[in-house]
mmCIF file as Biopython writes it, N, C-alpha, C and O atoms, coordinates in Angstrom:
data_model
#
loop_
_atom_site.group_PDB
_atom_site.id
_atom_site.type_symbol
_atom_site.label_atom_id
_atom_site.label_alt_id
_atom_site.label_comp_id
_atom_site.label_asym_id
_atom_site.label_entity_id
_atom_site.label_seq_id
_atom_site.pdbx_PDB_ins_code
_atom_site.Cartn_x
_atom_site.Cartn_y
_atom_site.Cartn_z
_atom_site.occupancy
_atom_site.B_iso_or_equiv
_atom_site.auth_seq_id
_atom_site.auth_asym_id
_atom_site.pdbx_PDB_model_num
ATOM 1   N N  . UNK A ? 1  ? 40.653 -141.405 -26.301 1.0 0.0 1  A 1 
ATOM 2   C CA . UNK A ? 1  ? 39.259 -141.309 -26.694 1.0 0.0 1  A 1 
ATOM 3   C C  . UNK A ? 1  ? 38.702 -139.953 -26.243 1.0 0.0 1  A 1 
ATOM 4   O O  . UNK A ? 1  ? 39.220 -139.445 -25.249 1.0 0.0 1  A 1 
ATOM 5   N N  . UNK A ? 2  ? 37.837 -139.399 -26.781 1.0 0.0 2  A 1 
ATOM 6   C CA . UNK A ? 2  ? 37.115 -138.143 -26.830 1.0 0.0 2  A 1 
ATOM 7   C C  . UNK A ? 2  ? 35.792 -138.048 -26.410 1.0 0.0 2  A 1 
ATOM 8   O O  . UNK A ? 2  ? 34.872 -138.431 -27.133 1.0 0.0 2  A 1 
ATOM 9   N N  . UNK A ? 3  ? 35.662 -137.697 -25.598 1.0 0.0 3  A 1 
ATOM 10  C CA . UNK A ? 3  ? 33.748 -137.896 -25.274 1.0 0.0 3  A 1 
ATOM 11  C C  . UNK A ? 3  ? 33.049 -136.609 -25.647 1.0 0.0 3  A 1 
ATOM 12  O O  . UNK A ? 3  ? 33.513 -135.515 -25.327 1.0 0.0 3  A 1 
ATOM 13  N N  . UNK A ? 4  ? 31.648 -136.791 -26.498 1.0 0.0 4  A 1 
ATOM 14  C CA . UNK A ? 4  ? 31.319 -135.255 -27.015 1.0 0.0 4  A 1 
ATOM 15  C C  . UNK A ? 4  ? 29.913 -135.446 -26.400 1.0 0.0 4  A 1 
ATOM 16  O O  . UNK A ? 4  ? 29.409 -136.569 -26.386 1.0 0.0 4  A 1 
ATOM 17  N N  . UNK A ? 5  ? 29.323 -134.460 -25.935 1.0 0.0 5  A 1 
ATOM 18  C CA . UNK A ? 5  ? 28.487 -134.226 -25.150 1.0 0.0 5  A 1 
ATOM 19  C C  . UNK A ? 5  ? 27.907 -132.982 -25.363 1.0 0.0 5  A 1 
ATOM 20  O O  . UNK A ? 5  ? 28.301 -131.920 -24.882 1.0 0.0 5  A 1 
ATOM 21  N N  . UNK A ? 6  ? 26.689 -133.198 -26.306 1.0 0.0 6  A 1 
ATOM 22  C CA . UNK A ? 6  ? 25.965 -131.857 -26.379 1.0 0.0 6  A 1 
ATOM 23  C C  . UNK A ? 6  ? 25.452 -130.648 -25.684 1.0 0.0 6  A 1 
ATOM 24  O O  . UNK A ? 6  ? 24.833 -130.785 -24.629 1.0 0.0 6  A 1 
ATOM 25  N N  . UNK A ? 7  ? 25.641 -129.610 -26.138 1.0 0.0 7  A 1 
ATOM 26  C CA . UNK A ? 7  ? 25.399 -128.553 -25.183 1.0 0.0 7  A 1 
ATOM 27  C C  . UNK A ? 7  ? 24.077 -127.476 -25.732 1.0 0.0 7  A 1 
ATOM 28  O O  . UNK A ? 7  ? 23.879 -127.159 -26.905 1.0 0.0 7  A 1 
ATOM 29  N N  . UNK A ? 8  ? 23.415 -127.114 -24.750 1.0 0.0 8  A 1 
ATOM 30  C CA . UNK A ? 8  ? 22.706 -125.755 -24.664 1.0 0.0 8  A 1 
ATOM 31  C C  . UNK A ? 8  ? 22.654 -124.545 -24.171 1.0 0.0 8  A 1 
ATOM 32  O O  . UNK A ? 8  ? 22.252 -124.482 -23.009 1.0 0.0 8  A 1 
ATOM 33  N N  . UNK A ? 9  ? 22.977 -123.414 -24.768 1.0 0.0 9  A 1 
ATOM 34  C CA . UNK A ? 9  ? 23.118 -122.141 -24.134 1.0 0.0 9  A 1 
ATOM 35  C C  . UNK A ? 9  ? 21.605 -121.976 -23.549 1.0 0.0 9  A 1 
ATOM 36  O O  . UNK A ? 9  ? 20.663 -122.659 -23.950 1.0 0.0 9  A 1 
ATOM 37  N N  . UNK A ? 10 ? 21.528 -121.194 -22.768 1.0 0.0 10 A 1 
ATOM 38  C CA . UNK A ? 10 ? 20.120 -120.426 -22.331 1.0 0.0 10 A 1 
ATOM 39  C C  . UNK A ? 10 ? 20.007 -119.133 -22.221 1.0 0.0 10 A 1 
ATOM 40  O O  . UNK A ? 10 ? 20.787 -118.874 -21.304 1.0 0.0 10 A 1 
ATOM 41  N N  . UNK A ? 11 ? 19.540 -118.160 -22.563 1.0 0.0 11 A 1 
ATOM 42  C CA . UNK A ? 11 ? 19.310 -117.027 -22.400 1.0 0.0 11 A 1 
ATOM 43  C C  . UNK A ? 11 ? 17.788 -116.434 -22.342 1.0 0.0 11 A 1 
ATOM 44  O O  . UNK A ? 11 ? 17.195 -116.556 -23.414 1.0 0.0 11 A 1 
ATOM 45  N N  . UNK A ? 12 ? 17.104 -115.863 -21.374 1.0 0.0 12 A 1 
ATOM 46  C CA . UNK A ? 12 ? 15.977 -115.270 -21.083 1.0 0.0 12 A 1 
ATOM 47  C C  . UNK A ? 12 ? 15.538 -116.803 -21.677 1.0 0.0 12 A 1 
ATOM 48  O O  . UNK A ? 12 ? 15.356 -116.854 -22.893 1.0 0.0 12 A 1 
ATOM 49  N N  . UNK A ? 13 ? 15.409 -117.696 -21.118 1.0 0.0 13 A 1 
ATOM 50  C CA . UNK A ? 13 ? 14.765 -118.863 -20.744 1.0 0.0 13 A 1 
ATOM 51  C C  . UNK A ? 13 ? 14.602 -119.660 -22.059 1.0 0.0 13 A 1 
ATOM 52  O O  . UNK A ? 13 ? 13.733 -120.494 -22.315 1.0 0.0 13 A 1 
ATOM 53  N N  . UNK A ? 14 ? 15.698 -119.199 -22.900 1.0 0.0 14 A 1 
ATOM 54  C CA . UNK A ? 14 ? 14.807 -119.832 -24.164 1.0 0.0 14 A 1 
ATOM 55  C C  . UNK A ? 14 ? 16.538 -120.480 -24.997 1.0 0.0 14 A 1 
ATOM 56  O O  . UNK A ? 14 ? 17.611 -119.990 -24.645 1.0 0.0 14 A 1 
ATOM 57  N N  . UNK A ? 15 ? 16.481 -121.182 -25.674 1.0 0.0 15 A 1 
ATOM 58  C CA . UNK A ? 15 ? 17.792 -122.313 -25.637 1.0 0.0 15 A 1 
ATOM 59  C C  . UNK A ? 15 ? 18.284 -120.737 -27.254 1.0 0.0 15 A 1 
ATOM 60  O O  . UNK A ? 15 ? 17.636 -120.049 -28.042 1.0 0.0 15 A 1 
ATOM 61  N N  . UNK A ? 16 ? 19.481 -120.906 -26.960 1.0 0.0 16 A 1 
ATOM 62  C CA . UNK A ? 16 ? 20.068 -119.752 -28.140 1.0 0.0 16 A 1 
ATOM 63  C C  . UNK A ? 16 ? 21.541 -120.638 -28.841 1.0 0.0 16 A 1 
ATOM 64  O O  . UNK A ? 16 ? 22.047 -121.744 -28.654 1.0 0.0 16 A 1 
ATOM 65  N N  . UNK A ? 17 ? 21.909 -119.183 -29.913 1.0 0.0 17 A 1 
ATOM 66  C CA . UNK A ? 17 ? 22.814 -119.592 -30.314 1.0 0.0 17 A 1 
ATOM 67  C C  . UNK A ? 17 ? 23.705 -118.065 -30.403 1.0 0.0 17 A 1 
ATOM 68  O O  . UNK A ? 17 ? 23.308 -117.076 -31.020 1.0 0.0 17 A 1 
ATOM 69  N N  . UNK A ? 18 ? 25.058 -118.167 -29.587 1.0 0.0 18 A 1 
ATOM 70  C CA . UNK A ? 18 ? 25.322 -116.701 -29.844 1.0 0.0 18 A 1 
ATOM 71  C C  . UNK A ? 18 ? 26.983 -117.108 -30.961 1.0 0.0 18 A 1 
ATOM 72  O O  . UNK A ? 18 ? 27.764 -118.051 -30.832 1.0 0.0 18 A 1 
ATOM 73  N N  . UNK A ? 19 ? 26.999 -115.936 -31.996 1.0 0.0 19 A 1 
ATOM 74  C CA . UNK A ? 19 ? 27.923 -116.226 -32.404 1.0 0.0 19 A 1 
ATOM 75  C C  . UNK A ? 19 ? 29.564 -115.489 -32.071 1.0 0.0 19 A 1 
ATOM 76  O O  . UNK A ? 19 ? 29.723 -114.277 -32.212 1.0 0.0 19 A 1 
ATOM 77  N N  . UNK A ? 20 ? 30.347 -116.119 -31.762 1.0 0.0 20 A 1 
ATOM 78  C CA . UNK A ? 20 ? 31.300 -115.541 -31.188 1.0 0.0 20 A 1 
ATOM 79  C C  . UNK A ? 20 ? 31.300 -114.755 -29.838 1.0 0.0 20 A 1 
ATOM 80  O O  . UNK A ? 20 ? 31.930 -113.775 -29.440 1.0 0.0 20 A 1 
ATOM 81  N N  . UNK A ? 21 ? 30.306 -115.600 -29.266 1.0 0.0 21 A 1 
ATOM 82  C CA . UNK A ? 21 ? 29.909 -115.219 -27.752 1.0 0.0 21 A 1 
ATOM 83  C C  . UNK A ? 21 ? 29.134 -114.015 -27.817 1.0 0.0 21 A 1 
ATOM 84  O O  . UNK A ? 21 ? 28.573 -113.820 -26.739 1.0 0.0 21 A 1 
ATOM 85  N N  . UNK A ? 22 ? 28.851 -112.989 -28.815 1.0 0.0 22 A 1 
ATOM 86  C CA . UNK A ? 22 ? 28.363 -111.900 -28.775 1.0 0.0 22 A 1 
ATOM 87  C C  . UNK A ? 22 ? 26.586 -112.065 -28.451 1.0 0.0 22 A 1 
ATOM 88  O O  . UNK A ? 22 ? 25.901 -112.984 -28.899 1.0 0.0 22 A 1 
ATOM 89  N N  . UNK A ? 23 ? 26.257 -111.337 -27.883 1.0 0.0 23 A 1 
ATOM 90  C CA . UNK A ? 23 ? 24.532 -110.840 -27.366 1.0 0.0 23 A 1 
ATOM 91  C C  . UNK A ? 23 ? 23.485 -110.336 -28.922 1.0 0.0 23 A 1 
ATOM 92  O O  . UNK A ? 23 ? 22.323 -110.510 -29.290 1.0 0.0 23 A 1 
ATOM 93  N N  . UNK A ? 24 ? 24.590 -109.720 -29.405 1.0 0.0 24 A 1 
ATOM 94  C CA . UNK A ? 24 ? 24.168 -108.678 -30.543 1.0 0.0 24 A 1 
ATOM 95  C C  . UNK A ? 24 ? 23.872 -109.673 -31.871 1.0 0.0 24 A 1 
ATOM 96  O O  . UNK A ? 24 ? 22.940 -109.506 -32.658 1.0 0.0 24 A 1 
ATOM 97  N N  . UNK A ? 25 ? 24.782 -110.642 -31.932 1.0 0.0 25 A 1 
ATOM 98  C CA . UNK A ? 25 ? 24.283 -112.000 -32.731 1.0 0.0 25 A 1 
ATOM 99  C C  . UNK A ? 25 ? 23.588 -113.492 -32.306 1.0 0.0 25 A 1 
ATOM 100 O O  . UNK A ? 25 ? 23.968 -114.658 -32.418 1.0 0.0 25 A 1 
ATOM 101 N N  . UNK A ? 26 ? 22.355 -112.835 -31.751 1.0 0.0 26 A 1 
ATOM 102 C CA . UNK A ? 26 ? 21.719 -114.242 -31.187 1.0 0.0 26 A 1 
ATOM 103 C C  . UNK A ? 26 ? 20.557 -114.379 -32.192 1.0 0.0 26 A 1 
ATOM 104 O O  . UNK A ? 26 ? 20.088 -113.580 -33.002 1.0 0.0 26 A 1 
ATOM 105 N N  . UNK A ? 27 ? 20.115 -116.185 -31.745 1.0 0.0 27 A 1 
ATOM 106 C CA . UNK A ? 27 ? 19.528 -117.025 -32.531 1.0 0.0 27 A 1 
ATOM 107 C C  . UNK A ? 27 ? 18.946 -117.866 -31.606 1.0 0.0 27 A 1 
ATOM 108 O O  . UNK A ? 27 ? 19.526 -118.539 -30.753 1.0 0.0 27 A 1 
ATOM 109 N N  . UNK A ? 28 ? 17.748 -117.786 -31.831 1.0 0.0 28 A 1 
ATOM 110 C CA . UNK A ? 28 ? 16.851 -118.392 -30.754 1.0 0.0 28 A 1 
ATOM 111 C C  . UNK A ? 28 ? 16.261 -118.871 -31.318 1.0 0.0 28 A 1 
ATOM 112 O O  . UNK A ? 28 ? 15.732 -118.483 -32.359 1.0 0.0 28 A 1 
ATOM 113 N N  . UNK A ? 29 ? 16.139 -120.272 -30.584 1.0 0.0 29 A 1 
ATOM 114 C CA . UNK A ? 29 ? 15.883 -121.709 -30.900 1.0 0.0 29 A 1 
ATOM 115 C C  . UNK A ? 29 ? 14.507 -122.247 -30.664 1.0 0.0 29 A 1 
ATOM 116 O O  . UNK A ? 29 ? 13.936 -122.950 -31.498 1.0 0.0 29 A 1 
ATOM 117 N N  . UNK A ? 30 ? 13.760 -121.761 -29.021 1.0 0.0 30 A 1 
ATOM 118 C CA . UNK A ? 30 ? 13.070 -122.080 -28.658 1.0 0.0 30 A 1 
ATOM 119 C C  . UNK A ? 30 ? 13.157 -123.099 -26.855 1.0 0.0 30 A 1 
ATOM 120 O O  . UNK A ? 30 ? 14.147 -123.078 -26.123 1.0 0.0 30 A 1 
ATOM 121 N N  . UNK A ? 31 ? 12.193 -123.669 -26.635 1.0 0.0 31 A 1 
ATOM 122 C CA . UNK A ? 31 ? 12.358 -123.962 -25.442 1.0 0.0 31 A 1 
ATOM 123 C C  . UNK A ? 31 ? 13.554 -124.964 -24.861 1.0 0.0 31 A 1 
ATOM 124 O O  . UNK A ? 31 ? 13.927 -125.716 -25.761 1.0 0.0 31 A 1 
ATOM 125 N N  . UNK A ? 32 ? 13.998 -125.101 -24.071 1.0 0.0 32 A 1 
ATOM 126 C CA . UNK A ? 32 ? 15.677 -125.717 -23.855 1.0 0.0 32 A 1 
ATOM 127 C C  . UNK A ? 32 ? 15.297 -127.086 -23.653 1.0 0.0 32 A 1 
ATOM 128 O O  . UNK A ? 32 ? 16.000 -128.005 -24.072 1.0 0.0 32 A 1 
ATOM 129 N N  . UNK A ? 33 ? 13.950 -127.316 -22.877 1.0 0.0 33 A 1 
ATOM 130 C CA . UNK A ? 33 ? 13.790 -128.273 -22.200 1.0 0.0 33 A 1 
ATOM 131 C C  . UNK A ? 33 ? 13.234 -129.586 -23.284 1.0 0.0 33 A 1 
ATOM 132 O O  . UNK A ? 33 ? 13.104 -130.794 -23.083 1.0 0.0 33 A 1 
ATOM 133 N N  . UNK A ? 34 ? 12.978 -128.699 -24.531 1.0 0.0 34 A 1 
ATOM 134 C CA . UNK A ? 34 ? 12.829 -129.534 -25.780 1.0 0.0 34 A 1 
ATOM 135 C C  . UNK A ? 34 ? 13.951 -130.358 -26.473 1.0 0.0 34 A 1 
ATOM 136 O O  . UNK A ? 34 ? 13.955 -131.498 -26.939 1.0 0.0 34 A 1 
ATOM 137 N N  . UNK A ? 35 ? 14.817 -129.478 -26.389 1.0 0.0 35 A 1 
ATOM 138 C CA . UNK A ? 35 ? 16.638 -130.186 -27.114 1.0 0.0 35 A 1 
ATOM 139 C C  . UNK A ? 35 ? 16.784 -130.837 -25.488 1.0 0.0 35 A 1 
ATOM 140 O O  . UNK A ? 35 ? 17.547 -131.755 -25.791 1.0 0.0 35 A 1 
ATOM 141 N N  . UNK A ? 36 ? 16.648 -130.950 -24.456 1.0 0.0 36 A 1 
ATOM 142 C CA . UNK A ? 36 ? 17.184 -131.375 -23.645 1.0 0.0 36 A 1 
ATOM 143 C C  . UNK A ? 36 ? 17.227 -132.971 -23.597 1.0 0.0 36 A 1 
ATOM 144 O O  . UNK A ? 36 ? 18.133 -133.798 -23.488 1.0 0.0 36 A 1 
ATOM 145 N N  . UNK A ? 37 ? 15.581 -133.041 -23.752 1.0 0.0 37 A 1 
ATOM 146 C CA . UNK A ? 37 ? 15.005 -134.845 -24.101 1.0 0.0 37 A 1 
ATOM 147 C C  . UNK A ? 37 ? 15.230 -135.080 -24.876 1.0 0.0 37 A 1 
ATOM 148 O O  . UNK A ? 37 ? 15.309 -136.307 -24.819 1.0 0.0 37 A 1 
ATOM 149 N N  . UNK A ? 38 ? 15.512 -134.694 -26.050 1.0 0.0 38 A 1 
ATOM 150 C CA . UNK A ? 38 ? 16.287 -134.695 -27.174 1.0 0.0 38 A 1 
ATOM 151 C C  . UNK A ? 38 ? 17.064 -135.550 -27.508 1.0 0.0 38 A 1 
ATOM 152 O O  . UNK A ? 38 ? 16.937 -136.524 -28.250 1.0 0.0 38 A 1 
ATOM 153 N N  . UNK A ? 39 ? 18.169 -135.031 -26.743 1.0 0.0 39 A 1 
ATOM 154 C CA . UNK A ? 39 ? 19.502 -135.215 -26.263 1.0 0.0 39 A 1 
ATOM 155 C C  . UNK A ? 39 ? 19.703 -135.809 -24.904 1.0 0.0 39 A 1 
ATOM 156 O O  . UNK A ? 39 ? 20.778 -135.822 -24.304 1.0 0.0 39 A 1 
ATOM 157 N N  . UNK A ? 40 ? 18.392 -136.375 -24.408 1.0 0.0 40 A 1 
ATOM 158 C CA . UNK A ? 40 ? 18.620 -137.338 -23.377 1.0 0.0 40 A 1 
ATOM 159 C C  . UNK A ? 40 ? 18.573 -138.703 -24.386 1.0 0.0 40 A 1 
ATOM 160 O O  . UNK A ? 40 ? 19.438 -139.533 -24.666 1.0 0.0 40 A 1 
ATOM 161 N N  . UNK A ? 41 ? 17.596 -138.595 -24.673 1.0 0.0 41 A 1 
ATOM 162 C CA . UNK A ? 41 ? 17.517 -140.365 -25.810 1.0 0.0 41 A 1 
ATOM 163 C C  . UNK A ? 41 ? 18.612 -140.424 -26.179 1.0 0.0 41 A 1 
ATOM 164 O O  . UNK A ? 41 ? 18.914 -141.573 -25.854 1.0 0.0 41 A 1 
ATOM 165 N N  . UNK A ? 42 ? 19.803 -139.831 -26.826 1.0 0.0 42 A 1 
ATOM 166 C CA . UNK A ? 42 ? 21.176 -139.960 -27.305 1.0 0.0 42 A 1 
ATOM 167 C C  . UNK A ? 42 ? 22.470 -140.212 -26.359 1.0 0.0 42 A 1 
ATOM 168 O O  . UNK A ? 42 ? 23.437 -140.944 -26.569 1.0 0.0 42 A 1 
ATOM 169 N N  . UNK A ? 43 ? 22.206 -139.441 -25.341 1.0 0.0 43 A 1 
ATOM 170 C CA . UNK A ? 43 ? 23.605 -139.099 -24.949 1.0 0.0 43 A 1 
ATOM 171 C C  . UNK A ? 43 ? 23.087 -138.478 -23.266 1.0 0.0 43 A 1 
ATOM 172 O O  . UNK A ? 43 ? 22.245 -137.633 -22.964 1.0 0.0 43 A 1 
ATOM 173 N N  . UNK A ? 44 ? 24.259 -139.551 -22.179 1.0 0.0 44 A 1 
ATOM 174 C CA . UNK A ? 44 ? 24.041 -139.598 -21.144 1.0 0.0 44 A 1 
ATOM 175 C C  . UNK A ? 44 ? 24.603 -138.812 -20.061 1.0 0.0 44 A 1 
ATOM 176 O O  . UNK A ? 44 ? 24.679 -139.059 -18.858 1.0 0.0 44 A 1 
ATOM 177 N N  . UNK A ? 45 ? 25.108 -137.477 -20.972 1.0 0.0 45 A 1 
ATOM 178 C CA . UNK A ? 45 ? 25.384 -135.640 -20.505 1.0 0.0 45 A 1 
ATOM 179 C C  . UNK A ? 45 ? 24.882 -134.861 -21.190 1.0 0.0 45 A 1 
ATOM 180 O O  . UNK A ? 45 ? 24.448 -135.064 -22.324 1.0 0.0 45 A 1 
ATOM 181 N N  . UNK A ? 46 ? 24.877 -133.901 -20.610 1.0 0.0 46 A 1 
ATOM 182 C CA . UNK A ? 46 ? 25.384 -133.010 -21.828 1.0 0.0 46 A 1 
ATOM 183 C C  . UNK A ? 46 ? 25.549 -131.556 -20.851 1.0 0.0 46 A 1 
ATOM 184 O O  . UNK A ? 46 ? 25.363 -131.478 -19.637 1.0 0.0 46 A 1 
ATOM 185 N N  . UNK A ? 47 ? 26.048 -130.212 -22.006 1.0 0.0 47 A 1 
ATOM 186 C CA . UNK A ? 47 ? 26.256 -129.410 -21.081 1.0 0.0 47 A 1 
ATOM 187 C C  . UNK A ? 47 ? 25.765 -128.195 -21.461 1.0 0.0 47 A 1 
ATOM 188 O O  . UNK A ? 47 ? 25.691 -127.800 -22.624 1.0 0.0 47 A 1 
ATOM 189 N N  . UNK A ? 48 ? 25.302 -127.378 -20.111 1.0 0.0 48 A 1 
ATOM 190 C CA . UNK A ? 48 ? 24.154 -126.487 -20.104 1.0 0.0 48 A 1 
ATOM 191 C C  . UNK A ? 48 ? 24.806 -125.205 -19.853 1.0 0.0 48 A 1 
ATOM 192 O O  . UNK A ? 48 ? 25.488 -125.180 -18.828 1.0 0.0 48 A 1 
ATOM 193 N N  . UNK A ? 49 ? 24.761 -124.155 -20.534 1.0 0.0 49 A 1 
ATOM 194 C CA . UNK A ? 49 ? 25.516 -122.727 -19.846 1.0 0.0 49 A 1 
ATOM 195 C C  . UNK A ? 49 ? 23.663 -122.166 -19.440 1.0 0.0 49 A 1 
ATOM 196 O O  . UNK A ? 49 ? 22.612 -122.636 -19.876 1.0 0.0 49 A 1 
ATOM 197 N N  . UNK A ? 50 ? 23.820 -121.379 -18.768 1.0 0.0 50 A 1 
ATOM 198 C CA . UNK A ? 50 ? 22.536 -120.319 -17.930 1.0 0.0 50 A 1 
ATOM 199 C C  . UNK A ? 50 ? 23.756 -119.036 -18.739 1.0 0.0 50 A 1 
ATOM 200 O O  . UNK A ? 50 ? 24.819 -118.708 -18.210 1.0 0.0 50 A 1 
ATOM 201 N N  . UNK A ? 51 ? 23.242 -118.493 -20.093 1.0 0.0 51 A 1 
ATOM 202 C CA . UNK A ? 51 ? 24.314 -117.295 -20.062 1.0 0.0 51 A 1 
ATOM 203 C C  . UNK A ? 51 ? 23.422 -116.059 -19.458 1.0 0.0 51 A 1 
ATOM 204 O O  . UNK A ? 51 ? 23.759 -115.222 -20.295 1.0 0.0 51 A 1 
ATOM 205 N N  . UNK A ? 52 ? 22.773 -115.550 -18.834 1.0 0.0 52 A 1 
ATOM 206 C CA . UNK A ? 52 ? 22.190 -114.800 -18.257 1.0 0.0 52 A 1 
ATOM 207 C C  . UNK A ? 52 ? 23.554 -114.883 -16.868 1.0 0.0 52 A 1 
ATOM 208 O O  . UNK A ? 52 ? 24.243 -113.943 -16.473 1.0 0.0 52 A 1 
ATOM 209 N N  . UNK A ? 53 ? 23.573 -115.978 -16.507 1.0 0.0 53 A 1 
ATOM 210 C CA . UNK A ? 53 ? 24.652 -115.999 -15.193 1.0 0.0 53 A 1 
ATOM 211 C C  . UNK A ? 53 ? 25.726 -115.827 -16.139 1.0 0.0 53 A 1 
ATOM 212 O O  . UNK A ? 53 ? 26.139 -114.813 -15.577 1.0 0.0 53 A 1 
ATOM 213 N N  . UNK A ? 54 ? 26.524 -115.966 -17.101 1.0 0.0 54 A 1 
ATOM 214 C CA . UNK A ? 54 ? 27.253 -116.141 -17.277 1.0 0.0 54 A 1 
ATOM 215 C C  . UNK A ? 54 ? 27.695 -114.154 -17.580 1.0 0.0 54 A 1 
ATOM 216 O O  . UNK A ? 54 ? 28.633 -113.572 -17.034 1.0 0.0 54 A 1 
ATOM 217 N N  . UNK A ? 55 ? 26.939 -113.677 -18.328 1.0 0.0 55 A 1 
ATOM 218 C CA . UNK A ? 55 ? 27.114 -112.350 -18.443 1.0 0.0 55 A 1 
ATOM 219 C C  . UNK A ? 55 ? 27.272 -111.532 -17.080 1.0 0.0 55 A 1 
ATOM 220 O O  . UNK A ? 55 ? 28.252 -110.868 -16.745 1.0 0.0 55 A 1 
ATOM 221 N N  . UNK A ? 56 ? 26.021 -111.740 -16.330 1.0 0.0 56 A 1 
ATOM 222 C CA . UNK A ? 56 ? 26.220 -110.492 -15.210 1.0 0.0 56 A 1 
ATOM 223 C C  . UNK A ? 56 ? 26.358 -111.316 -13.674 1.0 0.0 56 A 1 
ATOM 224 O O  . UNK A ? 56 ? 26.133 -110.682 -12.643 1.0 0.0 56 A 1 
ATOM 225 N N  . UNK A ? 57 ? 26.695 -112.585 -13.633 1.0 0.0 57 A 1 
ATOM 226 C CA . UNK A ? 57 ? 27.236 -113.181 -12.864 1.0 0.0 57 A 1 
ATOM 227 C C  . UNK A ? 57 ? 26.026 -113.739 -11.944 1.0 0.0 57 A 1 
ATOM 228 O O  . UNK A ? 57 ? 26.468 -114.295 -10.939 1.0 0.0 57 A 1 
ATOM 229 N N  . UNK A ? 58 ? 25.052 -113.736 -12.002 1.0 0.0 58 A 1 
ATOM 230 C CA . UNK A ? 58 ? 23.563 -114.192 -11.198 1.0 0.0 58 A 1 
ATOM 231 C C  . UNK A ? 58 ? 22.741 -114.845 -12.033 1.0 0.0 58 A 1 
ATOM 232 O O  . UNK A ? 58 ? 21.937 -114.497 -12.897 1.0 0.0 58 A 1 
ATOM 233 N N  . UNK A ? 59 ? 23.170 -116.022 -11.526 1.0 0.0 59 A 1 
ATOM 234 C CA . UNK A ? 59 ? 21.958 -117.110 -12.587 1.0 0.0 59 A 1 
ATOM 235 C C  . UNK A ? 59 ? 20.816 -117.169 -12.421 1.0 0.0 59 A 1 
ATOM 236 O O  . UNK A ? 59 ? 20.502 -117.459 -11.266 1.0 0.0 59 A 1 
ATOM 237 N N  . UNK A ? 60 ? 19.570 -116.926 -13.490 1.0 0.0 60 A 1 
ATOM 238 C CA . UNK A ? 60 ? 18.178 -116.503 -13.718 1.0 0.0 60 A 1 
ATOM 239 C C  . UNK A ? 60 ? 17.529 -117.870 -14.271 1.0 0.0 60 A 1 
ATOM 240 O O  . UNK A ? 60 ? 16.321 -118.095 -14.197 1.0 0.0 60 A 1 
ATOM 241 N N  . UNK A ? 61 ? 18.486 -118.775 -14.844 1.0 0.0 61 A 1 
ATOM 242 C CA . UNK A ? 61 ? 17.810 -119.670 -15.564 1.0 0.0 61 A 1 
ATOM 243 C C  . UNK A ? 61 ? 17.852 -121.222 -14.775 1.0 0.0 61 A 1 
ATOM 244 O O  . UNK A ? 61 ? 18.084 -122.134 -15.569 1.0 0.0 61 A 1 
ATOM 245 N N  . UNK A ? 62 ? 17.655 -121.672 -13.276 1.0 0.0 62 A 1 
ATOM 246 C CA . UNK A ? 62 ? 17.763 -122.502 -12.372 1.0 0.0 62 A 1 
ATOM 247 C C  . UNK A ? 62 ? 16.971 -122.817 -12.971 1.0 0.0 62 A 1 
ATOM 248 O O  . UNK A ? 62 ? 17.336 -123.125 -14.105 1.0 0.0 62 A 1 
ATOM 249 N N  . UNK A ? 63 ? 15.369 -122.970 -12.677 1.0 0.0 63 A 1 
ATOM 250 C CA . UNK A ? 63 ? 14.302 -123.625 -12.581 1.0 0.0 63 A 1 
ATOM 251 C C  . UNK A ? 63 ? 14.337 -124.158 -13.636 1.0 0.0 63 A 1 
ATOM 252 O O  . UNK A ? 63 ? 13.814 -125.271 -13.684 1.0 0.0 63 A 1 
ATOM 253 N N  . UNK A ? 64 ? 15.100 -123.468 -15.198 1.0 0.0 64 A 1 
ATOM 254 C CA . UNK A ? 64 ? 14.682 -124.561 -16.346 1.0 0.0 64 A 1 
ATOM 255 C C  . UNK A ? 64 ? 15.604 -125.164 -16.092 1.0 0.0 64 A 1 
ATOM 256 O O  . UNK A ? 64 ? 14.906 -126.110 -15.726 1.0 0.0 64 A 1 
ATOM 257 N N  . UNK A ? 65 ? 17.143 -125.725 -15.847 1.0 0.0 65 A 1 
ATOM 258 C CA . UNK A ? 65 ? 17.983 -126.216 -15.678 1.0 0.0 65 A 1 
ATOM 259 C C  . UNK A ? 65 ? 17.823 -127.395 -14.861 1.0 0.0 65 A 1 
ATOM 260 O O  . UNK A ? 65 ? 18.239 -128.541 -15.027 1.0 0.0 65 A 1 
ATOM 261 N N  . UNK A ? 66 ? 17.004 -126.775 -13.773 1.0 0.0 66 A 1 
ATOM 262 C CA . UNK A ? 66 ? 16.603 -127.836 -12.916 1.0 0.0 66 A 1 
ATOM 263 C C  . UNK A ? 66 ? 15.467 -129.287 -13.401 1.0 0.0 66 A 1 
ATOM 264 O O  . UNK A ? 66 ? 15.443 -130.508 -13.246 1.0 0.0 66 A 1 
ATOM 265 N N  . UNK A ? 67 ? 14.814 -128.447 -13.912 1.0 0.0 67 A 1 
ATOM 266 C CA . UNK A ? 67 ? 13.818 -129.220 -15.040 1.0 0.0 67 A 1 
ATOM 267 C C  . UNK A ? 67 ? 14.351 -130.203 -15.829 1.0 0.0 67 A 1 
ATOM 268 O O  . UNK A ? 67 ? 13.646 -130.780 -16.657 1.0 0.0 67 A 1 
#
């Protein structure tokens, strides 16, 4: 069995979509904490990248995460 568990990127605080991991092709969604409840009514994970940490290694996006 397979468990799928939705995910949200974050970047400069705001939920994205990068394509092929690239910066230069982003798509911004809007606030994270919106898909988050979202996707709480559905599904009892899900998974969060902070890509701000993920690029330069110091995560910026705690407080919404924490939220």
């Amino acid at each position: 069995m397979i468990d799928i568990y939705p995910a949200i990127d974050i970047y400069n605080g705001k939920a994205v979509f990068l394509t092929q991991g690239r910066l230069e092709d982003i798509k911004v969604y809007g606030d994270p904490l919106n898909y988050a409840l979202k996707f709480a009514e559905k599904f009892n994970r899900m998974h969060i990248v902070d890509l701000n940490g993920a690029f330069t290694g110091r995560p910026e996006n705690l407080g919404i995460i924490e939220k």
